[in-house]
C-alpha positions as CSV (number, residue, x, y, z in Angstrom):
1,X,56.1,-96.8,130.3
2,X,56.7,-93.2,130.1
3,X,57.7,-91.0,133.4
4,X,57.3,-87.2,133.6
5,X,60.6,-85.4,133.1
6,X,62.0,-82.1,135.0
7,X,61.1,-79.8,132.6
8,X,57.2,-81.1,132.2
9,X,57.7,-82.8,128.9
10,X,57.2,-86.6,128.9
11,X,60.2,-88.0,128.3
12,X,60.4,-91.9,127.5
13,X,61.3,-94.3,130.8
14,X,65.2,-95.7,129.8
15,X,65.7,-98.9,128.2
16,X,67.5,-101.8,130.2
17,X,70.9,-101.3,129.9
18,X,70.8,-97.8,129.1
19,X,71.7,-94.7,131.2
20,X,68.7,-92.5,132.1
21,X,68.9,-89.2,130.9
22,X,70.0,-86.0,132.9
23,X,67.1,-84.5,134.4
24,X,66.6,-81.1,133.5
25,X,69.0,-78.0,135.3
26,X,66.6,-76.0,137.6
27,X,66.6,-72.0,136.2
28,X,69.9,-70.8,138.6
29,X,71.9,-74.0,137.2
30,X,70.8,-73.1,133.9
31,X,72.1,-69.3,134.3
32,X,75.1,-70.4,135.7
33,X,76.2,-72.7,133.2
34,X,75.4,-70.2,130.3
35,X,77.2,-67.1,132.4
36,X,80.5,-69.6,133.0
37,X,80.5,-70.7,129.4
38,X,80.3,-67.1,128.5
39,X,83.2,-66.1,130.7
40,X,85.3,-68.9,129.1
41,X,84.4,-67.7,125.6
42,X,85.4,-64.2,126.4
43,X,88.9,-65.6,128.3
44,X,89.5,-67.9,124.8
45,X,88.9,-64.3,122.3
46,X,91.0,-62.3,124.3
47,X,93.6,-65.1,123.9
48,X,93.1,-66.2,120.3
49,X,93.4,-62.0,119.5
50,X,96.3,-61.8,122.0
51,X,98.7,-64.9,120.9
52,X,100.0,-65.0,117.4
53,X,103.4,-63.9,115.4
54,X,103.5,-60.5,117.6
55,X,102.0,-61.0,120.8
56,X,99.8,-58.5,122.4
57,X,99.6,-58.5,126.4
58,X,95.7,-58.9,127.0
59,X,95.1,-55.3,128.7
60,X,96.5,-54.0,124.9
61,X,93.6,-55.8,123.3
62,X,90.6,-54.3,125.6
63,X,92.2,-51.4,124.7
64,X,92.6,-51.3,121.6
65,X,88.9,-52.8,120.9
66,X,87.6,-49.7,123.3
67,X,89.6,-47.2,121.0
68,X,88.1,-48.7,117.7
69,X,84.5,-48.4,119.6
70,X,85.1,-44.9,121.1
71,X,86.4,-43.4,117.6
72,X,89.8,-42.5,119.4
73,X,93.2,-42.5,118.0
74,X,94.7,-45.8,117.3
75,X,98.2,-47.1,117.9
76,X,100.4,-49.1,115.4
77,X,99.1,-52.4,117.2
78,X,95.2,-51.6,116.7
79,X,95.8,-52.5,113.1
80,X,96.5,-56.1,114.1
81,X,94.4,-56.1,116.9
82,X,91.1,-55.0,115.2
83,X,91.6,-55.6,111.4
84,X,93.0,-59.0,111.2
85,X,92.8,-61.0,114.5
86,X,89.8,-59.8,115.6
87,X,87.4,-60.8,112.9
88,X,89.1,-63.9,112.7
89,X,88.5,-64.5,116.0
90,X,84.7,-63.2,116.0
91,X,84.3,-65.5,112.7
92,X,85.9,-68.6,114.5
93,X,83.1,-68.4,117.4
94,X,80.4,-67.8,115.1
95,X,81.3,-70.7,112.7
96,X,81.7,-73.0,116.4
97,X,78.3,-71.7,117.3
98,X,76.8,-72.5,114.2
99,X,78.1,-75.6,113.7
100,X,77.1,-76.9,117.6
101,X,73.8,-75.6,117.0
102,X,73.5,-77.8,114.0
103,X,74.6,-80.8,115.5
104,X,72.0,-80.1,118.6
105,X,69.2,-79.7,115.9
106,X,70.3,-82.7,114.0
107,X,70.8,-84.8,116.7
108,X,67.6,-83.9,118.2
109,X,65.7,-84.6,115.0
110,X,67.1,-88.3,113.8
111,X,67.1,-89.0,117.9
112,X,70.8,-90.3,117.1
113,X,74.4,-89.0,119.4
114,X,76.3,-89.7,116.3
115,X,74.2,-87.4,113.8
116,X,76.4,-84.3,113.1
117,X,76.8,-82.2,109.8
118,X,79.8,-83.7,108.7
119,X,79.0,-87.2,109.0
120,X,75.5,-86.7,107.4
121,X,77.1,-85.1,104.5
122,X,75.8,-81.9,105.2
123,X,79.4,-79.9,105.2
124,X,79.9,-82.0,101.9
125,X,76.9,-80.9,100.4
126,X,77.3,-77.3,101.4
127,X,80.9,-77.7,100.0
128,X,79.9,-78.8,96.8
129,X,77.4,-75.5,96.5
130,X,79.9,-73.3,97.4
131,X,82.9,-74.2,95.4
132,X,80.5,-74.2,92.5
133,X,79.5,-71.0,93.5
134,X,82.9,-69.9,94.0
135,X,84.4,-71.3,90.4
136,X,81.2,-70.0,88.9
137,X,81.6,-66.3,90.8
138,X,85.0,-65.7,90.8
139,X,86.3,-63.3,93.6
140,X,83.4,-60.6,93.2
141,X,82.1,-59.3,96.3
142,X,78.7,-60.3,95.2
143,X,80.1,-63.6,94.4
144,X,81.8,-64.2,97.6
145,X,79.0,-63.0,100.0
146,X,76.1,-63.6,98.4
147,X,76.8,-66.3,95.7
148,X,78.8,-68.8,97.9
149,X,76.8,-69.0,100.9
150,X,73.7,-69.1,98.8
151,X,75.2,-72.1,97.2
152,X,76.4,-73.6,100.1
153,X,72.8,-73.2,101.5
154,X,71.1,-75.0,98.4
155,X,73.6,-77.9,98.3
156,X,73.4,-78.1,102.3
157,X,69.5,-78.6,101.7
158,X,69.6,-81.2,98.6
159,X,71.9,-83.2,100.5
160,X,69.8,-83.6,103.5
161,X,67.1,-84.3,101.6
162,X,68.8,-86.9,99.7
163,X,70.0,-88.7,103.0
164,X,67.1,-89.0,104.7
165,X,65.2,-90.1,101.4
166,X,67.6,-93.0,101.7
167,X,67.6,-93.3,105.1
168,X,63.7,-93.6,105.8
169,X,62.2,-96.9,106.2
170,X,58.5,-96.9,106.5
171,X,58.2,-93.7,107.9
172,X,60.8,-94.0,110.3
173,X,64.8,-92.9,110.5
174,X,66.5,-96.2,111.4
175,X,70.2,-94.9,113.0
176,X,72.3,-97.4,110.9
177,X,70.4,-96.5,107.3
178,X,71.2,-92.8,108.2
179,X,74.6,-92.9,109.1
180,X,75.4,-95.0,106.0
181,X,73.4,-93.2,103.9
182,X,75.2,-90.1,105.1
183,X,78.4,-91.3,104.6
184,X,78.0,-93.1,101.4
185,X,76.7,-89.1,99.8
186,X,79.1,-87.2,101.9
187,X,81.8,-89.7,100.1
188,X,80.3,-89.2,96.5
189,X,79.6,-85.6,97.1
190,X,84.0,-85.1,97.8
191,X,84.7,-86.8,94.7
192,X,81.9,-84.6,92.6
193,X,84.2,-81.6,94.3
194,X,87.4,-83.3,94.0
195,X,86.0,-83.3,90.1
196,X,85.0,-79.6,89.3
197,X,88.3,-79.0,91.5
198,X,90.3,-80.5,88.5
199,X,87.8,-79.2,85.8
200,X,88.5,-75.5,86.8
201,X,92.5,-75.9,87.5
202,X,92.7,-71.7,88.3
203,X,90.5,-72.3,91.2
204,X,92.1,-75.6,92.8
205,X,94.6,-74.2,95.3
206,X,92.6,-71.9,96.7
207,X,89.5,-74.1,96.5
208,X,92.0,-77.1,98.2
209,X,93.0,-75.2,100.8
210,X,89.9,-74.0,101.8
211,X,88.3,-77.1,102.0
212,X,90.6,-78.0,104.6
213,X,89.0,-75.8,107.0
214,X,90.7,-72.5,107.7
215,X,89.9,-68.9,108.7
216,X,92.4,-67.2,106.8
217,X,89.7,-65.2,104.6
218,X,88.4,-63.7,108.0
219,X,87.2,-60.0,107.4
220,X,84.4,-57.9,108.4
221,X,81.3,-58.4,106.4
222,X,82.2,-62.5,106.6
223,X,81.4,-61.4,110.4
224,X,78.1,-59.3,109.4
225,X,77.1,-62.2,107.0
226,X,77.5,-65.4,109.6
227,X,76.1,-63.1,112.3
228,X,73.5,-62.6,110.2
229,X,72.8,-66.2,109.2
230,X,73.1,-67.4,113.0
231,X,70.7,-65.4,114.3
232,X,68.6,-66.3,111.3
233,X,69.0,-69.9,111.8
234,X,69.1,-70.0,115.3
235,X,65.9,-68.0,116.5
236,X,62.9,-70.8,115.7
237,X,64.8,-73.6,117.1
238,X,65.0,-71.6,120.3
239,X,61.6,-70.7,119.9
240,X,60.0,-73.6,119.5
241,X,62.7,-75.6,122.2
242,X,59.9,-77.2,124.0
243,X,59.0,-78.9,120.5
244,X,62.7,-80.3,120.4
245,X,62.1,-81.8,123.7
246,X,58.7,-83.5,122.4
247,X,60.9,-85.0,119.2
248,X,62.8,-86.9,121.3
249,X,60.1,-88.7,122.9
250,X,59.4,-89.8,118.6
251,X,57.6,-88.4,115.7
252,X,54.2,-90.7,116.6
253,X,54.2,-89.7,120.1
254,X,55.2,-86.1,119.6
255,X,52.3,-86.0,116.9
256,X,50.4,-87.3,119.9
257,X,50.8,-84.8,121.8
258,X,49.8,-82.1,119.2
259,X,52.9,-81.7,117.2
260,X,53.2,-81.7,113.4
261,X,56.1,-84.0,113.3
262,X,56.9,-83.9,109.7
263,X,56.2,-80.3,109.2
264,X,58.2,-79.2,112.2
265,X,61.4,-81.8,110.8
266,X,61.4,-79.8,107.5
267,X,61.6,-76.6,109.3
268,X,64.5,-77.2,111.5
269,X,66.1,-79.0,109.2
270,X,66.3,-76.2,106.7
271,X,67.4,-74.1,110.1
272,X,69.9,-76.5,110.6
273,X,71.2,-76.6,106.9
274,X,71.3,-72.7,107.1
275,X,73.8,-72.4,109.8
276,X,75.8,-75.2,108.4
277,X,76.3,-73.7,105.0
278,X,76.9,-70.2,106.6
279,X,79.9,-72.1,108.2
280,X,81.1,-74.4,105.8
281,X,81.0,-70.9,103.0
282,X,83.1,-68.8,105.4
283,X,85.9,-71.3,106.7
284,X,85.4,-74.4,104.3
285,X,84.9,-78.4,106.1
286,X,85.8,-78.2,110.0
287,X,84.2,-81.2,111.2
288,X,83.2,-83.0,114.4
289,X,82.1,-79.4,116.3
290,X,78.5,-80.5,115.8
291,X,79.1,-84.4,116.8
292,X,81.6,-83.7,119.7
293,X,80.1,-80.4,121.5
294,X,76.7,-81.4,121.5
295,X,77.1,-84.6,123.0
296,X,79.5,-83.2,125.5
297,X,77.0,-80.0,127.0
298,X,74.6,-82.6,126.9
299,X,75.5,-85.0,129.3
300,X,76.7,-81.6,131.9
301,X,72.8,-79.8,131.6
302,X,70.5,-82.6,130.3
303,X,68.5,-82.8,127.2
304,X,66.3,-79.8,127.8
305,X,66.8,-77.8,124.6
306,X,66.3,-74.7,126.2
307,X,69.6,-74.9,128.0
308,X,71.2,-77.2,125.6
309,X,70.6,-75.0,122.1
310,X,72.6,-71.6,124.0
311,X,75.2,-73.8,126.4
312,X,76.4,-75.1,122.9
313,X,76.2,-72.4,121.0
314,X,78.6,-71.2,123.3
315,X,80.9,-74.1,123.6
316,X,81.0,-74.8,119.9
317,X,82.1,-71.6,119.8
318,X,85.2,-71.9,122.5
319,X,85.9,-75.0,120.9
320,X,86.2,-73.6,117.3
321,X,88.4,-70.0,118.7
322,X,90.7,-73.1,120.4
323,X,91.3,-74.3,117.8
324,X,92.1,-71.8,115.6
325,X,94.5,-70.7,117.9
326,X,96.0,-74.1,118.5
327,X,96.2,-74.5,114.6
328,X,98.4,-71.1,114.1
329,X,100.5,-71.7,117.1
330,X,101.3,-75.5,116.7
331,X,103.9,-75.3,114.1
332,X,104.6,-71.5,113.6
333,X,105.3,-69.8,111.4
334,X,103.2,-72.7,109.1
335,X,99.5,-72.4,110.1
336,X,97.6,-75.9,110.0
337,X,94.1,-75.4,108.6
338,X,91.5,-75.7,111.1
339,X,89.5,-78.4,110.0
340,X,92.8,-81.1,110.6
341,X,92.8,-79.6,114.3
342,X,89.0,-81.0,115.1
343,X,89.7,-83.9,112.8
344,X,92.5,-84.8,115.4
345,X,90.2,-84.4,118.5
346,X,86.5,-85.8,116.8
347,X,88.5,-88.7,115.0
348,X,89.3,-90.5,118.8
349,X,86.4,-88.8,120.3
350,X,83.4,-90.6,117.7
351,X,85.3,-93.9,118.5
352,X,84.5,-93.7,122.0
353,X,81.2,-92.9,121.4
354,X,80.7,-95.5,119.0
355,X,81.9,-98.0,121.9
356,X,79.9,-96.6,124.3
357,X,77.1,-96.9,122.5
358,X,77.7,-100.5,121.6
359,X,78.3,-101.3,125.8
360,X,75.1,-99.7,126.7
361,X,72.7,-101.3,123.6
């Protein structure tokens, strides 16, 4: 039995046992929630710019951003302010956002809460790509813009491929094939890095420690570049939203209904894979954004992709600034990497959802 949902899409009636899904926010809701999510990103920059070794009251850092955009003088502090905090900040959003927007695309796709890049192997595969790029590159600024992310972006790709290729049973993505599958390549993909690591000795600390997850390389034209490859990445799945919606309903039934199932797949997942190996070449393997924020904007506005793609966009990036900040605060003057900071918070958080899954099957 299907019923018709909020935002005129069919969406399929809810099993026995299983929670119905949030109907679809009406347009204010919608504005409302995207507007207070934008706020709280804006309150977390200011702080993640304003906290750190010298702290900065928050008035000096609206300030000091005005004077860099209005060409006037700059004070001693501006240097802090707007060449190293700032684009750390700005590149901690956009790797949240792009990561959250993966996740959303992913999980949308397979039809599976527990599909995220990191635990599909994706971030492995992009990681991979770019520390070949980067042994194979060196520190050139071709290399490091252009070569690494392009690599990231080709491994990203193969690996997905190779996942679902395992995964697929007569047409169809069974939830337990994919997750293994993802797992078992994200697992071999890590010991083929752990392996060129060793191979190219010159390259391993920097290669380790980026791996970890960390923001430390933040500059500039990083910002331009993931800027760049968001808005790249991002713009057909929010086009074609409506067609998200239909993929939940299943690729026979969205085919139904005049969707090219397997041609619209390919095409979000190489959108997908694009914003994760933006991500994953800028600030290494953060994981869990893309299983933990989707999930969690999900069950406040509903499954209507064109609420859920922006709201977590916007949360993945809060959550991403947070923890950036919590990770140079925690034990200063040491700064954790990044990517153990989400591993904390996901690690507990995909156990409950794992549970929760099992009570409501």
């Amino acid at each position: 039995m299907r019923e018709q949902g909020a935002s005129g899409t069919e969406t399929a009636a809810p099993a026995r046992g299983r929670r119905p899904l949030r109907p679809a926010l009406r347009p204010a809701s919608r504005a409302a929630v995207l507007v207070a999510l934008a706020a709280g990103l804006a309150v977390a920059m200011v702080a993640g710019v304003a906290v750190g070794a010298v702290r900065v009251a928050p008035g000096e850092v609206l300030a000091a951003i005005g004077r860099a955009l209005s060409g006037a003088a700059r004070t001693a502090d501006d240097a802090i302010i707007v060449d190293l905090r700032l684009p750390r900040v700005l590149l901690a959003a956009l790797v949240g956002a792009c990561l959250a927007t993966a996740g959303v695309l992913y999980q949308a796709l397979f039809r599976n809460a527990l599909a995220d890049p990191y635990i599909l192997g994706v971030s492995s595969g992009a990681g991979l790509g770019a520390t070949l790029a980067f042994v194979a590159a060196g520190t050139t600024t071709a290399g490091v813009l252009v070569g690494v992310p392009a690599g990231a972006f080709l491994g990203a790709l193969a690996t997905i491929a190779l996942v679902v290729a395992l995964a697929e049973r007569a047409g169809r993505f069974e939830s337990t094939s994919l997750l293994l599958a993802g797992v078992a390549v994200s697992y071999t993909l890590a010991a083929l890095t752990s392996f060129v690591m060793v191979v190219s000795r010159e390259s391993m600390h920097a290669v380790v420690f980026w791996m970890m997850g960390g923001l430390q390389r933040a500059s500039w034209p990083w910002v331009g570049m993931l800027a760049a490859v968001l808005a790249g990445g991002a713009a057909a799945p929010l086009a074609r939203s409506r067609d998200l919606d239909l993929m939940l309903l299943g690729d026979e039934r969205a085919s139904q209904l005049g969707l090219d199932a397997r041609r619209f797949t390919l095409a979000m997942l190489a959108c997908a894979s694009l914003v994760v190996a933006g991500a994953v070449s800028v600030s290494g393997l953060i994981g869990f954004v893309g299983l933990m924020v989707p999930h969690a904007v999900r069950l406040v506005v509903g499954p209507d992709h064109r609420t859920l793609l922006p709201a977590s966009a916007l949360a993945g990036a809060i959550a991403v600034v947070l923890a950036d900040l919590l990770a140079r605060i925690v034990l200063a003057p040491v700064e954790l990497p990044v990517g153990i900071v989400t591993a904390l918070a996901g690690g507990p958080f995909f156990v409950w959802l794992l549970t929760r899954k099992e009570r409501a099957a």
